[in-house]
C-alpha positions as CSV (number, residue, x, y, z in Angstrom):
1,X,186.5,97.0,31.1
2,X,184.3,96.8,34.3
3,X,185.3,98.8,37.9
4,X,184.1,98.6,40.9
5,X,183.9,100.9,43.5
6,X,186.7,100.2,46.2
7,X,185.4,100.2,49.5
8,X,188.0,102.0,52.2
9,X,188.8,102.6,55.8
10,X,187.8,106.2,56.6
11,X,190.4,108.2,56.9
12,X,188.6,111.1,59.1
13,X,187.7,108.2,61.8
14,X,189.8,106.5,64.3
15,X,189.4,102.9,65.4
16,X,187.6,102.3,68.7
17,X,190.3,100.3,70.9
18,X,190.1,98.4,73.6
19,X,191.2,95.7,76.1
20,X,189.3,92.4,76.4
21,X,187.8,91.7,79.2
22,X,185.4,88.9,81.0
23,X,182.8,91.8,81.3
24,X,180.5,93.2,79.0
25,X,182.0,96.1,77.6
26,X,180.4,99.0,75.1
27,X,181.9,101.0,72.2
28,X,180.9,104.2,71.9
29,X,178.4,105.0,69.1
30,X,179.7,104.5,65.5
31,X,179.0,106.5,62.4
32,X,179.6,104.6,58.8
33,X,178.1,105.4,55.8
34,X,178.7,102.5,54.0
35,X,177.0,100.5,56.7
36,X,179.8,98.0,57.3
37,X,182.8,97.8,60.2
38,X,185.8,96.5,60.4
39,X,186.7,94.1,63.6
40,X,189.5,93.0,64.6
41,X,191.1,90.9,67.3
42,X,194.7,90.5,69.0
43,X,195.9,88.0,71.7
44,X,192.3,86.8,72.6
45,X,189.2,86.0,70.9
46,X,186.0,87.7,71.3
47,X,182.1,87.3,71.7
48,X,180.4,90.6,69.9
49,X,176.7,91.7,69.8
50,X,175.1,95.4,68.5
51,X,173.0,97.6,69.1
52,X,171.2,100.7,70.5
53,X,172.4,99.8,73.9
54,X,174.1,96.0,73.3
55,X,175.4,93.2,75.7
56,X,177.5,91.0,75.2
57,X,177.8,86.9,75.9
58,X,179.9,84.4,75.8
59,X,177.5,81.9,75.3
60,X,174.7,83.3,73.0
61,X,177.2,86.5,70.9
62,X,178.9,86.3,67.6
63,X,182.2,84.1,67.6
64,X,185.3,86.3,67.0
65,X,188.6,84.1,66.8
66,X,192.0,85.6,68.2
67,X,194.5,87.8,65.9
68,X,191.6,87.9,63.0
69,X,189.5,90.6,61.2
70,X,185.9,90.5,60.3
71,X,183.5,92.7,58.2
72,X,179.7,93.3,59.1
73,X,177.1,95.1,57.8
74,X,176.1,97.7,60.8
75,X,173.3,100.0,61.3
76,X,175.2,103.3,61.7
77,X,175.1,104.9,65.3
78,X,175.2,102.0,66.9
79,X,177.5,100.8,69.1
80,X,179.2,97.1,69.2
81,X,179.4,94.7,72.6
82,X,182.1,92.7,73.4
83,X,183.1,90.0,76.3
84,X,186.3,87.6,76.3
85,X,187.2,84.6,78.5
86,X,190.1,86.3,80.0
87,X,191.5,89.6,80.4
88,X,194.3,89.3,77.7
89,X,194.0,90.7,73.9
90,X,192.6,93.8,72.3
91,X,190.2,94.8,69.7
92,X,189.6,97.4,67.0
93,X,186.4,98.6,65.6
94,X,186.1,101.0,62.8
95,X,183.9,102.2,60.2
96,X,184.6,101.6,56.2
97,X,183.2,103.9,54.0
């Protein structure tokens, strides 16, 4: 029988949370060493970029729809954009090692 390593949330880091606004908003800088977050949306959908020092857009950023998750691969100690339509909703950001 075959395993496979089972990739988790990290229990010594806490999400990044946040209100979604119509500006350009920055996370702080994220550490992950398996080079993938966790996103995730409530009550609004999101636009996301990252980067060293990222902007978001909602015309040109990743699509995020409301109340869903999503999984990236992410260059660790960076930091992740984001911009809504409206100032309802929330997201989380977190690292998964």
């Amino acid at each position: 029988m075959q395993t496979y390593p089972i990739t988790t949330i990290d229990p010594d880091n806490t999400a990044y949370v946040a209100s979604i606004t119509t500006s350009s908003q920055a996370s702080t800088v994220i550490a992950t060493g398996s080079g993938i977050i966790r996103i995730s949306t409530q009550g609004n959908h999101c636009h996301v970029s990252f980067g060293s020092a990222p902007t978001a857009s909602v015309t040109t950023s990743f699509f995020i729809p409301t109340n869903s998750v999503e999984f990236f691969a992410f260059k660790s100690g960076e930091k992740v954009a984001f911009i809504g339509n409206s100032t309802a909703g929330s997201i989380s950001i977190i690292a998964v090692d």
